[in-house]
TIDREN-101024 format. One record per residue: residue in one letter; x negated, y negated, z negated of N, C-alpha, C in turn. Coordinates in steps of 0.05 Angstrom, whole numbers, plus 5000, padded with zeros to 4 digits. Example, Ala and Ser with C-alpha at 12.3 -4.5 7.8 and 13.67 -1.06 7.14 Angstrom:
# TIDREN-101024
A473651144844475450904844473650664844/S474350454858472750214857474249994843/
This chain:
# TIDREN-101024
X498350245000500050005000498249755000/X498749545013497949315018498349084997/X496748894990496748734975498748514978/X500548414975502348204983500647904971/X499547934932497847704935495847804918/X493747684917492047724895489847404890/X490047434859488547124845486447264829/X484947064836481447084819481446894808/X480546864785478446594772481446394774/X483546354778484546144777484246014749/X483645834752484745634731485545324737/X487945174726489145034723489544794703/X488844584699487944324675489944104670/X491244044662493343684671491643524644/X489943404662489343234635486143334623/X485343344596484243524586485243734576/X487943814581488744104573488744204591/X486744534585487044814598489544934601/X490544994617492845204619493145354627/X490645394643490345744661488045694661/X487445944653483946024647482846304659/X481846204673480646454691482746674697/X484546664702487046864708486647024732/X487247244734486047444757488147684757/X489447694784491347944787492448054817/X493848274815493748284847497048474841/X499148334869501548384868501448574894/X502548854897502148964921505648924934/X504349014958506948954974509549104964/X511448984960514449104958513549194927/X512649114904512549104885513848834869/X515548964845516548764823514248774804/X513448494804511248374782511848244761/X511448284731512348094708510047944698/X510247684695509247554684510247444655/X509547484631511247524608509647374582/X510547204573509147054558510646784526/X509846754516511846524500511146224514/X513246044515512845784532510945644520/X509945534550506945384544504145594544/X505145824559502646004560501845974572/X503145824610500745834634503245904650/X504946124644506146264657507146154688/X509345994680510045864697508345574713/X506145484707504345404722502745614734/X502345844740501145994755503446084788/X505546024774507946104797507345764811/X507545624810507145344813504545254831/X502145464823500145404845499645634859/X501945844863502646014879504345954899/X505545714895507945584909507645484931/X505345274916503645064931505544814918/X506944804898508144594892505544444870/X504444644859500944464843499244534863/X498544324870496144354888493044274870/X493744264855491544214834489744434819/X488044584831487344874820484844904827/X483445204820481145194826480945564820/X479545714845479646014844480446004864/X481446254869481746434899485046494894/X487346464912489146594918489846614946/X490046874950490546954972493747134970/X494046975000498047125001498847255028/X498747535027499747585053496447715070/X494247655062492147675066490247435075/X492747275073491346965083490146755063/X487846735063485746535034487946215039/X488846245009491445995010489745695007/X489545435008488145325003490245064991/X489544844977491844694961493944544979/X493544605004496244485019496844695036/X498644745031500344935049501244865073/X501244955102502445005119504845015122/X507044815136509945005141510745245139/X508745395161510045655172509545805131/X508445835120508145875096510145885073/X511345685082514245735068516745855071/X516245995103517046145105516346455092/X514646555090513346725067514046795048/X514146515033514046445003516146295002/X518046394984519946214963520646224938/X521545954912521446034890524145904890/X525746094871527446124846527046004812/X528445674812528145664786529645684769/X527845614738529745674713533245544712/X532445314726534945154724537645124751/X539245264745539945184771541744944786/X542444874764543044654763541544384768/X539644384754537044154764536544214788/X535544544803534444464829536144444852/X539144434842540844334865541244084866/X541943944887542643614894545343644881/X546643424862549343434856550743344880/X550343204904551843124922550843164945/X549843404940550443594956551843824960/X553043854986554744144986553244374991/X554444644979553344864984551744815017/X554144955034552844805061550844665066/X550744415055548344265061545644325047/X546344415027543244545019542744755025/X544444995043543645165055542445105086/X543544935095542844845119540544595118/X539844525093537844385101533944505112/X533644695091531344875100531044915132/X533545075138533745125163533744915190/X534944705181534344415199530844405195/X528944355169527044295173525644505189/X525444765189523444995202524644985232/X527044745239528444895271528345115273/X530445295252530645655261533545575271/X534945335277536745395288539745615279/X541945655298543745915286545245895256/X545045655257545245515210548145645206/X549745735227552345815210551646125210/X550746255226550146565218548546495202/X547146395190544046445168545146405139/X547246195146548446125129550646295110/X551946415131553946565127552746785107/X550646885121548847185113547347155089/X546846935082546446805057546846855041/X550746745040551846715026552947095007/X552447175036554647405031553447655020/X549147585017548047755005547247714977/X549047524970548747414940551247434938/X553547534943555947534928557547364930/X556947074960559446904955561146964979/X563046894978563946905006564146545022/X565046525045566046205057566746045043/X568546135024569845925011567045784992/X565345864982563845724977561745494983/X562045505019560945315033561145065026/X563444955024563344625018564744514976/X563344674965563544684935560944474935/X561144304914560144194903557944354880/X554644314873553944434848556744354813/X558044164817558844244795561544354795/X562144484815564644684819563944944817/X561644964810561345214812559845304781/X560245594777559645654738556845714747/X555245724726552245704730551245974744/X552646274734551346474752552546364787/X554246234794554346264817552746034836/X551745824812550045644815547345744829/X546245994800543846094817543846284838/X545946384846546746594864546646284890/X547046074893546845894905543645794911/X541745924891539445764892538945984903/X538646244898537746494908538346474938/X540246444957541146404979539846254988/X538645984978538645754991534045834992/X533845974981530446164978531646335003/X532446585003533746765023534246695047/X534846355060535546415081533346295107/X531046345088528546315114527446555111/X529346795102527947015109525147085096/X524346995069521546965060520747255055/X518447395046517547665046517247655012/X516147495000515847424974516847234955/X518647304937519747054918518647064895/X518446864889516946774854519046664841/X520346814826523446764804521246594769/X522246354768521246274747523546264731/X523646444704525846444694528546414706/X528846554719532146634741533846574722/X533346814696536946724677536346664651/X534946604650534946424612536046174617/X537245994641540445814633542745974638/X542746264637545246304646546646494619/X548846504613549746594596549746964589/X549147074566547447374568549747524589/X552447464589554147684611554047634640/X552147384642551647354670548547434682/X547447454657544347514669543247914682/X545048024672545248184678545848244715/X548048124713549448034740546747904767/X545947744751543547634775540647794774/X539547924755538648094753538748324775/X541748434776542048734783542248654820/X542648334827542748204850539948294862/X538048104838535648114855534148364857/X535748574839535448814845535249024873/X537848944889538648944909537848814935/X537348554923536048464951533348504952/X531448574932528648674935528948994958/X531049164950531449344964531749334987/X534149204989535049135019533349015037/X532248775028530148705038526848785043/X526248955029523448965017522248765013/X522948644995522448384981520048444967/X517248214966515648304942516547994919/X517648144889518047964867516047914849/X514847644838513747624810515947424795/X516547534779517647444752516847364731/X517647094729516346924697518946974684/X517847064658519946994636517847104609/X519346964589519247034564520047204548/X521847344565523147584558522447894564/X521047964544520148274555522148394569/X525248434556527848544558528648484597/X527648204608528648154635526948244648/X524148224636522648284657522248654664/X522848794638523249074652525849084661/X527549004669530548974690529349024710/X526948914724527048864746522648924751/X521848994738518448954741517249284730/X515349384751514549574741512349614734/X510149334725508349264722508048974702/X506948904684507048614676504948594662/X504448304665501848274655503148084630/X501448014606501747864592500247754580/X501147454576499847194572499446984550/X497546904544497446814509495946634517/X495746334510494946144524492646094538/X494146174556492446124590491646354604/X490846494587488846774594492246934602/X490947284608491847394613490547674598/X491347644570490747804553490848114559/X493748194565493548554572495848514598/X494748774617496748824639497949144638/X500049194635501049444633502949564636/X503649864651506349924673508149864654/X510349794655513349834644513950104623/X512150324637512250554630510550554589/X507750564601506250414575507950234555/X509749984568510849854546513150044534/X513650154540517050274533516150474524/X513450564525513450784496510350644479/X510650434482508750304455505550394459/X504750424484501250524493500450274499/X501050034490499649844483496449784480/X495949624478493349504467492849234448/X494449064465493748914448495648764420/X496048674399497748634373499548424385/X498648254401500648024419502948074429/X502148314450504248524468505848574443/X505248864429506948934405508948734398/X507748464378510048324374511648194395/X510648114416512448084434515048324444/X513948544441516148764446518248804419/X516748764396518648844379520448594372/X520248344384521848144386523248144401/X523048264425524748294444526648504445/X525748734425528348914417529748844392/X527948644380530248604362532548344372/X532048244391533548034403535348124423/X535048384437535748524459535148824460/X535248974452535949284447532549424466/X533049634469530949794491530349624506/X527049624519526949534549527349724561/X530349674589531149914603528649924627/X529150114644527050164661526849974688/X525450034705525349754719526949974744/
């Protein structure tokens, strides 16, 4: 199997604060990756200069097999898209579903915006009627099922979910979860997942690494966490926090 990305040496600074320190990993193709950590570890600044939305970095990432450099290319974002925590923030309030599905697609000229659109919509669970809704007509899981679509419809090979459902309510996270479940399948999607949640990230990751400020302390299958072959005391409390907040981590 083929590498989809792999990081050396990154590290990341705003200021005089460190936030990624020498971080080094490799995501293979059509693999779910967890990135798992308490906030303010790095976590989600590592998805960030995987994006190309921080262009501010220093190390090697390579995506696709291609050496990424701090400005990204168009065709690139076709590749690569991210999923954030909020879905509500990263939609325009005045904008319509429609228009923020059709805007990506105006910028790349892929043209066809009502089939892409449509197909979009309908691999996340909405149907038409959701085309001209407003973000605040809509309840937050169908919000991010909106953000997920609006990643989905340039066709990307790789998505970076930064906290997908910690705004969404616990009977909905399941729900978008078991989504991106499905469209990793359907698609052969390759996923890395930030969260803070051991419990989400084995939903959906059969691998995770974990993070304690900056570094990337231990990496280990899903399998290892769920019967406690651990290493390091960090991991541990992180797992036993996460079953006491949320039951078993189920399998990925």
């Amino acid at each position: 199997m083929s590498d989809a990305i792999t990081v050396s040496g990154l590290n990341v600074s705003f200021g005089t604060s460190h936030v990624v320190k020498d971080v080094g990993f490799t995501v293979r193709t059509g693999e779910s990756y967890g990135i798992v950590g308490e906030s303010g570890s790095g976590k989600s600044t590592i998805l960030r200069a995987l994006s190309g939305l921080n262009r501010d970095w220093s190390g090697a990432i390579t995506i696709g097999g291609a050496r990424q450099q701090a400005k990204r290319p168009p065709a690139f974002y076709r590749q690569v898209q991210m999923v954030f925590q909020d879905p509500y923030g990263s939609l325009h309030p005045r904008m319509t579903v429609d228009a923020t599905l059709a805007e990506p697609v105006a910028i790349h000229a892929l043209g066809d915006v009502d089939r892409r659109i449509d197909r979009a919509l309908a691999d996340v669970g909405l149907d038409g009627g959701f085309r001209f809704r407003y973000p605040h007509q809509l309840s937050g899981g169908q919000r991010q099922r909106v953000a997920i679509a609006r990643a989905l419809i340039l066709e990307p090979s790789i998505l970076l979910l930064d906290e997908p459902t910690s705004a969404l309510d616990v009977s909905i996270q399941a729900e978008v979860l078991n989504l991106l479940s499905d469209l990793k399948a359907a698609r052969g999607l390759t996923l890395v997942l930030v969260s803070h949640n051991l419990a989400v990230v084995g939903h959906l990751c059969g691998r995770v690494a974990v993070m304690k400020d900056g570094r990337i302390v231990e990496e280990a299958s899903l399998e290892a966490i769920r019967s406690g072959d651990i290493r390091e005391a960090y991991t541990r409390d992180l797992l036993a926090a996460s079953r006491r907040a949320h039951g078993a981590i189920s399998a990925a």
